[in-house]
C-alpha positions as CSV (number, residue, x, y, z in Angstrom):
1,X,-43.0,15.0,2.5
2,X,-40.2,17.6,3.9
3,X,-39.2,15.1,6.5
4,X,-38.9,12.3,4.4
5,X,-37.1,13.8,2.3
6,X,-34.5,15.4,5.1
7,X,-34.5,11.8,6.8
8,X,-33.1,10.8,3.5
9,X,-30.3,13.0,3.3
10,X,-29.3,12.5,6.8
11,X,-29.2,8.9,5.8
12,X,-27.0,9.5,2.5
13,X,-24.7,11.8,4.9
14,X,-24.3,9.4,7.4
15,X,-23.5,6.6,4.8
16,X,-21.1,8.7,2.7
17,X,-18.7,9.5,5.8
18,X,-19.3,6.0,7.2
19,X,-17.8,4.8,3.8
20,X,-14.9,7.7,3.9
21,X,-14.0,6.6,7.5
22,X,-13.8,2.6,6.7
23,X,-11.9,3.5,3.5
24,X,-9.1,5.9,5.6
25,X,-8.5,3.3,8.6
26,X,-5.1,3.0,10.0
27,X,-2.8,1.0,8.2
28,X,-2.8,-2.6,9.4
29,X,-0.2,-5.6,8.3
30,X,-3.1,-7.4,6.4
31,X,-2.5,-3.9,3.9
32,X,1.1,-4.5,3.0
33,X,0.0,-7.5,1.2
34,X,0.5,-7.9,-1.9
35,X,-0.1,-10.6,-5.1
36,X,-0.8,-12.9,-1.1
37,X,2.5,-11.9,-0.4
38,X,3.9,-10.3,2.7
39,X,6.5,-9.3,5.0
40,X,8.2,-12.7,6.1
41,X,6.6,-14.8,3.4
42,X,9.6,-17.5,2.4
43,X,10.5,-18.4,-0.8
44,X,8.3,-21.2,-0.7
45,X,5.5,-18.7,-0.7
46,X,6.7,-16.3,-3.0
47,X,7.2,-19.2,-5.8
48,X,3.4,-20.8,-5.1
49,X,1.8,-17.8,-5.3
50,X,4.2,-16.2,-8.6
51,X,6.3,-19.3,-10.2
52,X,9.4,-18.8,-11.3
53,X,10.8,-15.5,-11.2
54,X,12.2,-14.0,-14.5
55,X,16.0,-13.3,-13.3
56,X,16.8,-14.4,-9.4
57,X,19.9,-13.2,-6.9
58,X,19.5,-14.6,-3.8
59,X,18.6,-11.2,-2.5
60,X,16.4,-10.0,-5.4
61,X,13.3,-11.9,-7.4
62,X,11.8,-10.3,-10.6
63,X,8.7,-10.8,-12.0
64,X,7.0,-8.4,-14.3
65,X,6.4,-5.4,-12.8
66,X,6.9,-7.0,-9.7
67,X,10.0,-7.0,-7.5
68,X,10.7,-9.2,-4.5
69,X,13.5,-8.7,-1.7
70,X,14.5,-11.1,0.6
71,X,16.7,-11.5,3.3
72,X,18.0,-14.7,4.7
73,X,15.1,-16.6,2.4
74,X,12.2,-13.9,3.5
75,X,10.2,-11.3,2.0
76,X,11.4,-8.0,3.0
77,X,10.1,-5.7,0.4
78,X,7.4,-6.0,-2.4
79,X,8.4,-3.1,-5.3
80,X,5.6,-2.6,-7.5
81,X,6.6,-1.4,-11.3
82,X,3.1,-1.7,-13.3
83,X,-0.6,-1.4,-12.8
84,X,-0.3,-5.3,-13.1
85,X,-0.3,-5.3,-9.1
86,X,-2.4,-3.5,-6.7
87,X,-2.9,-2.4,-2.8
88,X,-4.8,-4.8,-0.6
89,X,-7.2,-1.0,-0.7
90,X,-6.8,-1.0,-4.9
91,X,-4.3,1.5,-5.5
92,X,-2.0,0.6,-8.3
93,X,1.0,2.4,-10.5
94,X,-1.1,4.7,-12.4
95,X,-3.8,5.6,-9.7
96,X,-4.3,9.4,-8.8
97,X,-2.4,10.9,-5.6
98,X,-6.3,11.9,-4.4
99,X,-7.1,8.3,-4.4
100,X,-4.2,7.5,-2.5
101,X,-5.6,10.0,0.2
102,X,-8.8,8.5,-0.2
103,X,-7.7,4.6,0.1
104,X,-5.4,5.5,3.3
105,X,-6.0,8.8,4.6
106,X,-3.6,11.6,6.3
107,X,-0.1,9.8,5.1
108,X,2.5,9.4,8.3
109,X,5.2,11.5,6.2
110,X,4.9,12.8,2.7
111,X,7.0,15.8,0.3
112,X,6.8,16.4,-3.3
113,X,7.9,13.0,-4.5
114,X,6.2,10.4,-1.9
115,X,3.6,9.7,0.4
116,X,4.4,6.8,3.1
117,X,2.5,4.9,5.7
118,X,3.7,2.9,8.9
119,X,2.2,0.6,10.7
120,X,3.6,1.9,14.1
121,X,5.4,5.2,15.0
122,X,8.7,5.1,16.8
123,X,11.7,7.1,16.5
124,X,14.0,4.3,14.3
125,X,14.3,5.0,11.0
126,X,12.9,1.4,9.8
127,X,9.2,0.6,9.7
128,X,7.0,-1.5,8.3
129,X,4.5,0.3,6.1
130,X,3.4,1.8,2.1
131,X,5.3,4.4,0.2
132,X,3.8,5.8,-2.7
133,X,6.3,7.6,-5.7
134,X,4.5,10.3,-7.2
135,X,4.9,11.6,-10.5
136,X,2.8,14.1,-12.0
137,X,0.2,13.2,-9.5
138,X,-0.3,9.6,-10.2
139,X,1.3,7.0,-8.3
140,X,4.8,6.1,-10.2
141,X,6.3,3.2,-8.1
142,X,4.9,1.3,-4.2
143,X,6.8,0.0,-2.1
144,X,5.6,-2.9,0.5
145,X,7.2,-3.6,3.6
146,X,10.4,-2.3,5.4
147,X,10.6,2.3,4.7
148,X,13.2,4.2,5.8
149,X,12.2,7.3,7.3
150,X,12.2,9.4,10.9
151,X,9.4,9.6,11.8
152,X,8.0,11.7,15.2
């Protein structure tokens, strides 16, 4: 009966970090999607998969709590305002910081304000990736698509 037992919580262990590892993979450009948008969608795209955008610039689409910027007719950005939208990995305004950690792991840069993930590492100042806003520990405001930080 002991060994059964044991077998069964080596199983449960096993399980448990096999979920933790899947949930905290590296960032990948099938994440930065968002409402089946994603960087270099054209405004064809963005208007099948939205409609109509409440107000429109040519550089700047609003929906509700949903922001879309373009350059030359192309998504560049995807600036989430409500818990309307979510991550491809289900993180959303309102979620906790710990489930951001959770969802995507050790971030590429963070500080008291923001956590941020990039797809790949270079020394530019322009990458592809997730930032998080953090406000009293919940996620405040993401941003999908082109960050600007050094990263090394």
């Amino acid at each position: 009966m002991f060994y059964s037992s044991a077998f069964c919580v080596v199983i449960l262990i096993s399980v448990a970090s096999s979920v933790t590892r899947q949930q905290s993979a590296p960032l990948t450009s099938s994440d930065l999607v968002i409402a089946g948008l994603q960087y270099g969608s054209d405004t064809a795209a963005v208007r099948a998969q939205l409609g109509l955008p409440r107000r429109a610039t040519v550089r700047d689409w609003k929906y509700s709590g949903l922001g879309v910027q373009l350059d030359s007719g192309h998504v560049t950005m995807l600036h989430l305002t409500s818990s309307r939208w979510q991550t491809q990995r289900g993180i959303r305004v309102g979620s906790s910081l710990a489930a951001v950690h959770h969802a995507y792991g050790q971030p590429s840069w963070s500080n008291s304000e923001q956590v941020g993930y990039i797809l790949q590492p270079d020394t530019s100042m322009l990458h592809r990736g997730l930032s998080f806003e953090i406000t009293k520990g919940r996620v405040s405001y993401i941003l999908s698509g082109i960050v600007s930080v050094t990263v090394h």
